[in-house]
TORMAR-260598 format. One record per residue (C-alpha): residue in three letters; x, y, z. Coordinates in steps of 0.02 Angstrom, whole numbers, plus 50000, padded with zeros to 5 digits. Layout:
<pts>
PT   type    east   north      up
PT    Ala       X       Y       Z
...
</pts>
This chain:
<pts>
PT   type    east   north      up
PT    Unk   48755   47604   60144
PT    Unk   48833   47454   60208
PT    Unk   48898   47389   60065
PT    Unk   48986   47565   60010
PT    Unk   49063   47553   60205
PT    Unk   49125   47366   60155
PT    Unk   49211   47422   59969
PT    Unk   49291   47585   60077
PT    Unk   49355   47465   60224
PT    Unk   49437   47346   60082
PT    Unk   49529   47479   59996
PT    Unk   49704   47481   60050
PT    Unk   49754   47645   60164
PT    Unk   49869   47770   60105
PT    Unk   49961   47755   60258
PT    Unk   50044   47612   60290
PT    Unk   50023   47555   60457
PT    Unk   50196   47499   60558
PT    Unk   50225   47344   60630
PT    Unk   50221   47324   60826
PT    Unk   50368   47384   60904
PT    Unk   50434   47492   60744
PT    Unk   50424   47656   60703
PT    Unk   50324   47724   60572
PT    Unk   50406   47809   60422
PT    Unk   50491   47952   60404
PT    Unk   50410   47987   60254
PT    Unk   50266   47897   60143
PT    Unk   50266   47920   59965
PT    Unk   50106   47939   59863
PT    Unk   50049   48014   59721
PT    Unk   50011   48148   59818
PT    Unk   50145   48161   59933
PT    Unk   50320   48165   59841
PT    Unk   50413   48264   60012
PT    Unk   50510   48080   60030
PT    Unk   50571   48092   59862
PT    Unk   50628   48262   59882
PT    Unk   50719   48228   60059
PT    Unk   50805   48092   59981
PT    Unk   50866   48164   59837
PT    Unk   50953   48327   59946
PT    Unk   51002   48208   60081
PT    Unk   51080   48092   59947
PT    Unk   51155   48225   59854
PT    Unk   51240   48312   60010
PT    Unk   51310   48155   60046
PT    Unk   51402   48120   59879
PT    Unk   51453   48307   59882
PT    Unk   51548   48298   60038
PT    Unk   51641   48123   59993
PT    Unk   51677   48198   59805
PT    Unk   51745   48372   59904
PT    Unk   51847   48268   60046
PT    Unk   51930   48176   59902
PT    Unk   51986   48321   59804
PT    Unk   52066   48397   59972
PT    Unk   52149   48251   60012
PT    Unk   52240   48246   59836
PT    Unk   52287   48396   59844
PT    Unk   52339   48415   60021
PT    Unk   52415   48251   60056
PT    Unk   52445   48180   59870
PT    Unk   52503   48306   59758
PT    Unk   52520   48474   59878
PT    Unk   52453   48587   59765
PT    Unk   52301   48652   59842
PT    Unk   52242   48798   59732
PT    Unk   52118   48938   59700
PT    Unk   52013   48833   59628
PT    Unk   52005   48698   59750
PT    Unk   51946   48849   59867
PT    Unk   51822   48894   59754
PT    Unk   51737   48701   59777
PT    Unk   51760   48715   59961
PT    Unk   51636   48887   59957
PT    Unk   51546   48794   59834
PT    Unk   51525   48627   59949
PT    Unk   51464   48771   60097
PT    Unk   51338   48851   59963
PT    Unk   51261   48673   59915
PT    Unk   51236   48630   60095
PT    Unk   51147   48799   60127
PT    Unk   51031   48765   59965
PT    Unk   51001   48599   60040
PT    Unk   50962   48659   60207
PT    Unk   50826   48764   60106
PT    Unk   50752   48614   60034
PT    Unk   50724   48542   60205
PT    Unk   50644   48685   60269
PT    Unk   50502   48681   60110
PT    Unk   50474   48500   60160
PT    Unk   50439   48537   60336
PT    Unk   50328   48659   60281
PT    Unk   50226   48528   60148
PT    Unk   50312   48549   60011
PT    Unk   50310   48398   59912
PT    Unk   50133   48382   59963
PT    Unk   49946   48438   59881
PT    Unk   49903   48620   59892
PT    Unk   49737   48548   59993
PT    Unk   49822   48521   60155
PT    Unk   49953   48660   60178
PT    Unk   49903   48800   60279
PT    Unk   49927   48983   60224
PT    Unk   50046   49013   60328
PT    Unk   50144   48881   60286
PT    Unk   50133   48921   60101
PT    Unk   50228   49067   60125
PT    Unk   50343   48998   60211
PT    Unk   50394   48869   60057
PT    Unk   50374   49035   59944
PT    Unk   50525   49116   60042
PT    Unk   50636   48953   60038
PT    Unk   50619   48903   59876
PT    Unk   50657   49081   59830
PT    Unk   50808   49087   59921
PT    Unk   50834   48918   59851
PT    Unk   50842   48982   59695
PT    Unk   51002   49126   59737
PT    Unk   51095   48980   59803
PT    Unk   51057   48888   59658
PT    Unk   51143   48975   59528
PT    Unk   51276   49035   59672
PT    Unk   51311   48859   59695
PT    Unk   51323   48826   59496
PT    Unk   51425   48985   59474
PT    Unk   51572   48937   59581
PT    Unk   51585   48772   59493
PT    Unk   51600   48860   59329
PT    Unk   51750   48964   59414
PT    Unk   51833   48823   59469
PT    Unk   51864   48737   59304
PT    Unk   51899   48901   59239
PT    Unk   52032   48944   59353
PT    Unk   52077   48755   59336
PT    Unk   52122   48809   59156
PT    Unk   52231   48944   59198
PT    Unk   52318   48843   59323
PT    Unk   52360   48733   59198
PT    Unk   52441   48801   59060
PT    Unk   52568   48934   59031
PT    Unk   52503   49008   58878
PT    Unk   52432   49153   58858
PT    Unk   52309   49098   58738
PT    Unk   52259   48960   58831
PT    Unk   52250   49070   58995
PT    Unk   52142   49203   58905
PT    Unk   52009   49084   58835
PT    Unk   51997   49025   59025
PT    Unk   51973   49201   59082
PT    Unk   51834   49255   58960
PT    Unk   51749   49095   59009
PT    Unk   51747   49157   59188
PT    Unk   51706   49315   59124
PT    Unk   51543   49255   59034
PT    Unk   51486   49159   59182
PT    Unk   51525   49282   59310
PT    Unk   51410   49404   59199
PT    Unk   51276   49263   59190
PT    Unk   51269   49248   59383
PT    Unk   51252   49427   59418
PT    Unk   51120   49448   59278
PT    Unk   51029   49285   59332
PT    Unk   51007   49319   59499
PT    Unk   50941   49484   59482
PT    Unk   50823   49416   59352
PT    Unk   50753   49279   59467
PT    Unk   50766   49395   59634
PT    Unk   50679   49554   59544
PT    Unk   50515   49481   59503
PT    Unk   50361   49534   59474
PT    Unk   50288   49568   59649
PT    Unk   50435   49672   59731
PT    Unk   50371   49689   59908
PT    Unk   50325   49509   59907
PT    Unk   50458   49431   59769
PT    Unk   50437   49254   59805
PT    Unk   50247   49257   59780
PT    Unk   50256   49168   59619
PT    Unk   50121   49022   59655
PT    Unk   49984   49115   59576
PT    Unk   50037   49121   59424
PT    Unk   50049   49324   59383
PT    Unk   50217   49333   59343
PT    Unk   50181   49267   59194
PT    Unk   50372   49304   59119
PT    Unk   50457   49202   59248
PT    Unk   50468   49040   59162
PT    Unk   50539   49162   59002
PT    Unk   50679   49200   59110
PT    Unk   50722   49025   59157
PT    Unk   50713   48995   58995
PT    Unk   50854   49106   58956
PT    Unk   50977   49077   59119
PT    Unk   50956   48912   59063
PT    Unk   51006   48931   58878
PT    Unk   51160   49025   58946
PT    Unk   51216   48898   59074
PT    Unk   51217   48768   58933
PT    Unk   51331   48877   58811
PT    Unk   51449   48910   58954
PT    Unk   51468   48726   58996
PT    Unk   51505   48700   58813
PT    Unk   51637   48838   58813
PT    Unk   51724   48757   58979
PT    Unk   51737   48596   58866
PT    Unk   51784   48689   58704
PT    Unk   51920   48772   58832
PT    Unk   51998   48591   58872
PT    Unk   51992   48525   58674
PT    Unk   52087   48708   58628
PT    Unk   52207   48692   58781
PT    Unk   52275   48486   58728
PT    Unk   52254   48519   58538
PT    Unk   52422   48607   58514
PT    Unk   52510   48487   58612
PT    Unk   52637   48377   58562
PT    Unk   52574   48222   58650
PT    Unk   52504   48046   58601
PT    Unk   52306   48053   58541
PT    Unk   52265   47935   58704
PT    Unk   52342   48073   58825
PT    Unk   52246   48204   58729
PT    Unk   52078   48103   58737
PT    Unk   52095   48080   58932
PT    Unk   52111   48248   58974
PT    Unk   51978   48313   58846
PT    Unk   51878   48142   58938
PT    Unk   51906   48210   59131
PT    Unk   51805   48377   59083
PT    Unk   51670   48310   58979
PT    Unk   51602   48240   59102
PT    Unk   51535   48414   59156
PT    Unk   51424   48400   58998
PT    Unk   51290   48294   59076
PT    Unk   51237   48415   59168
PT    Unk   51160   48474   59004
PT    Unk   51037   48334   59046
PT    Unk   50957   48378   59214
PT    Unk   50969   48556   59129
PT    Unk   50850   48518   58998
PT    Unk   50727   48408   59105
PT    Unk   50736   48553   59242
PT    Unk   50675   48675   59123
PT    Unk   50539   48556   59058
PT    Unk   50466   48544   59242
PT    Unk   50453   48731   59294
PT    Unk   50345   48767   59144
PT    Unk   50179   48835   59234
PT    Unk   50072   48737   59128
PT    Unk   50137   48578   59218
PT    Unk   50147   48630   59391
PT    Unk   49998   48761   59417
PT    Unk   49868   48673   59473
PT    Unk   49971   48608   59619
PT    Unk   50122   48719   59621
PT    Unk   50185   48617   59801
PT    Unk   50163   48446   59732
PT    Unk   50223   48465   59545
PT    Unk   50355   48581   59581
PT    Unk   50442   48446   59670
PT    Unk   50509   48350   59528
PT    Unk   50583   48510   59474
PT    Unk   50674   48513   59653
PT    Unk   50736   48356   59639
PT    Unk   50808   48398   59467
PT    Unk   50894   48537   59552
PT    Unk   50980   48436   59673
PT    Unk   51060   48336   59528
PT    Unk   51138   48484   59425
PT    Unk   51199   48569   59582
PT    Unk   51269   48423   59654
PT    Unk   51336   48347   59516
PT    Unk   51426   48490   59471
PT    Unk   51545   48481   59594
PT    Unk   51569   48315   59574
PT    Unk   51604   48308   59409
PT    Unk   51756   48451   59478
PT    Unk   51829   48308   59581
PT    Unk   51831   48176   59423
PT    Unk   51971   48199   59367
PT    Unk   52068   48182   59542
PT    Unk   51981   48018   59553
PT    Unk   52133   47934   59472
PT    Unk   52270   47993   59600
PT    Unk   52169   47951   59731
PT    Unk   52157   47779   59669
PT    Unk   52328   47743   59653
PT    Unk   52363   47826   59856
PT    Unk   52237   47715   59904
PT    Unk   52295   47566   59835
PT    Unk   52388   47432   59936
PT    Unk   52504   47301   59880
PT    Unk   52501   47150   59981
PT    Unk   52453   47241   60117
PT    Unk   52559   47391   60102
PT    Unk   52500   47551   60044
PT    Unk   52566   47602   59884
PT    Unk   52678   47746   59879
PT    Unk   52576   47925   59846
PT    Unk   52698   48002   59740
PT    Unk   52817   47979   59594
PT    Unk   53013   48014   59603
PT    Unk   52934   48133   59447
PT    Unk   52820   48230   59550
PT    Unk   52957   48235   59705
PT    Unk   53090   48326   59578
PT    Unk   52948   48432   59519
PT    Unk   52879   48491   59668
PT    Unk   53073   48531   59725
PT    Unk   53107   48616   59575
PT    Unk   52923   48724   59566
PT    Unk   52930   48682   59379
PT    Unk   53093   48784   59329
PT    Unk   53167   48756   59169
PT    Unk   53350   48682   59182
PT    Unk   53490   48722   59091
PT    Unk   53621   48584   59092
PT    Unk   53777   48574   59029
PT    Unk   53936   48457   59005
PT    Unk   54101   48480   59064
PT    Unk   54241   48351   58993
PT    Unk   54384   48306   59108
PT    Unk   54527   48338   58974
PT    Unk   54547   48362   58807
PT    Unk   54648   48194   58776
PT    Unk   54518   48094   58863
PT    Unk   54392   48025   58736
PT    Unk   54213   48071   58785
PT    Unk   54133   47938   58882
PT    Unk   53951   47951   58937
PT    Unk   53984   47913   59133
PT    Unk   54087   48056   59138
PT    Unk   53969   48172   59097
PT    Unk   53944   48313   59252
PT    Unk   53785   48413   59252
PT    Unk   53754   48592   59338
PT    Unk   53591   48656   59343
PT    Unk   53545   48828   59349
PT    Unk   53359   48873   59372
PT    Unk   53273   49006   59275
PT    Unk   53112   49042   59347
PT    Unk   52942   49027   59200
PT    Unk   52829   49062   59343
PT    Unk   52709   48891   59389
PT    Unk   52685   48770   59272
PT    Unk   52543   48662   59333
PT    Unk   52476   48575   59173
PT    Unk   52480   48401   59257
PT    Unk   52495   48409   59443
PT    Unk   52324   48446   59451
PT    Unk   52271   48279   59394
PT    Unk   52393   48176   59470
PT    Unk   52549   48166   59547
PT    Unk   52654   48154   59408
PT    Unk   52758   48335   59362
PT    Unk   52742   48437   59218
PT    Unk   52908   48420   59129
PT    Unk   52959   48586   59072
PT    Unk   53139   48572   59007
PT    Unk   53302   48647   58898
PT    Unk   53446   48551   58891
PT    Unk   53631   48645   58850
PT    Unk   53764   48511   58764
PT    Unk   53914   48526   58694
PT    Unk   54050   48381   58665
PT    Unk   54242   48398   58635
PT    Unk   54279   48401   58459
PT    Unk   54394   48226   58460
PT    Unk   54256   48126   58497
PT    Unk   54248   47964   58395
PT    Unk   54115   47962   58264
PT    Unk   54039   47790   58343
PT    Unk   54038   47875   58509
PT    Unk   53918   48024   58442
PT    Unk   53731   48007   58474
PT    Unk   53597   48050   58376
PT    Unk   53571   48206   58465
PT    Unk   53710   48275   58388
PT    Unk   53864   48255   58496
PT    Unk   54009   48314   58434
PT    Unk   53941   48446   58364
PT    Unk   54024   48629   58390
PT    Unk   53862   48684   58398
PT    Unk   53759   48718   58562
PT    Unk   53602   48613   58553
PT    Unk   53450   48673   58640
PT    Unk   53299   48578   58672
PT    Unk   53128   48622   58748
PT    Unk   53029   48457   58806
PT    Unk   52849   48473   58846
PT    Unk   52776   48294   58914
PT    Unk   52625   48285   58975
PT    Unk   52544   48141   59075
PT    Unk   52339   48150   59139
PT    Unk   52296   47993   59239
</pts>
């Protein structure tokens, strides 16, 4: 008896005990106690949310003025995230994270109802994202093509949320729908399954969106590959996807649904979160070059581009030249230049990267017929003939 009270008192306890005059630990985590992990991964997550979403409003409030529907749609989603998060919290307090063995009934429940609600906010959350690089596509482009592929995107994944939730809320007890730790609903991991399926294809379709939207563009292959590079970064989330649905199959987490449902949580807390970051990449760039000083000076936040464009809401100019008299030989510094605006509606392609404008242009000229032939450019001056020219140049930093 004394000997098995000498090999006990030698094994190391699974609480650590503090030092005098510190606190103990917020959390301690064991193999069976994961609620650390879990805190750290929502509080973690939050974090990195609200610098990514702070960014993106400051470029486009202060940088490039062109705050959007779609930047509204990642401000809700930034407010949905938090409330998810704030759901996570309240299934730690409860012991979740912890063996079945020392959570009260009571408390069961109440991890039950958060992780249900958990789940609503969940695909909420990964809903909006989806709109906002949808409506980030129609903001961009003028084309109807372009705009339409955007829109049945949105379309799909507005139909996925609305099926999805009612999928996951309808379950199989319906006075009690977020009983599920007893295993009866035996379809439940089926439907994950499938919302899961369905929020991979639509993250494919947002990036076959981008590759369709730069392909037809007359542009160098690097400009092309940057914007196509800014979205693909959504395409990780593919990742936590995958090992999210791996980790909410009952056969792994049934025996202690509290405990091995946590790695799932965690999981959840990367796809949601980095969802919205991933929105915010490609303002990362802009932000950069505000931020930067030189010598001590902070760099200037905008181009003399995006100045004219943002004066000129993206019109397309006409311009033509006047000569000052028939006997005077066309010179280039005499050249006089009238604009007149003809609205297109907003042409957005690049200010939503960066502050450099979307150049949108058709140029009128027409040269006095006694111009000398080593006077005449290439773009055929001299010519009778009105010359009209439609320049689309795009630039994604």
């Amino acid at each position: 008896m004394s000997a098995a009270t000498s090999i006990m008192s030698a094994q190391p306890s699974a609480v650590p005990t503090a030092i005098p005059g510190q606190a103990p630990p917020f959390a301690v985590i064991s193999p069976t106690d994961q609620s650390g992990l879990v805190i750290m991964a929502a509080a973690v997550g939050m974090s990195f949310v609200f610098v990514a979403s702070l960014i993106r409003w400051y470029v486009r409030r202060e940088v490039s003025n062109s705050f959007a529907r779609d930047d509204a749609v990642i401000v809700v989603a930034t407010v949905f995230s938090v409330l998810q998060s704030i759901t996570v919290f309240v299934s730690v307090a409860h012991g979740f994270g912890k063996s079945i063995e020392v959570i009260g009934p009571s408390d069961l429940a109440s991890i039950q109802k958060a992780q249900y609600a958990d789940d609503i906010l969940f695909l909420t959350t990964l809903w909006l994202t989806k709109s906002s690089a949808a409506l980030l596509f129609m903001r961009l482009t003028p084309i109807r093509n372009h705009v339409l592929a955007a829109k049945a995107v949105l379309a799909i994944s507005t139909v996925w949320v609305v099926v999805s939730i009612l999928m996951i809320a309808l379950r199989c007890q319906f006075s009690a729908p977020w009983m599920d730790y007893d295993g009866q609903c035996t379809n439940l991991f089926l439907r994950w399954q499938i919302i899961s399926a369905v929020d991979i294809i639509t993250e494919i379709a947002l990036f076959a969106v981008a590759i369709y939207i730069v392909q037809g563009l007359q542009m160098p292959l690097l400009r092309k590959a940057t914007v196509v590079l800014a979205f693909s970064f959504r395409l990780l989330l593919i990742i936590p996807i995958a090992f999210r649905l791996h980790y909410i199959n009952p056969t792994i987490w049934l025996a202690d649904p509290p405990l091995h449902l946590s790695t799932a949580t965690l999981l959840t807390q990367v796809e949601l979160n980095y969802g919205i970051i991933a929105a915010t990449i490609p303002c990362l760039r802009p932000f950069m070059k505000a931020t930067t000083t030189n010598f001590g000076a902070a760099a200037n936040t905008q181009s003399p581009n995006a100045t004219s464009a943002l004066k000129s809401h993206e019109r397309y100019g006409l311009s033509s030249v006047a000569s000052n008299s028939k006997s005077q030989a066309f010179q280039p510094g005499n050249v006089e230049k009238r604009s007149v605006g003809v609205s297109e509606g907003p042409v957005d392609i690049q200010k939503m990267y960066t502050s450099e404008g979307f150049g949108n242009g058709a140029t009128v000229t027409h040269c006095e017929r006694n111009v000398k032939p080593d006077q005449q450019s290439v773009e055929s001056f001299g010519s009778e003939q009105i010359i009209i020219k439609r320049a689309v140049d795009v630039t994604v930093e």
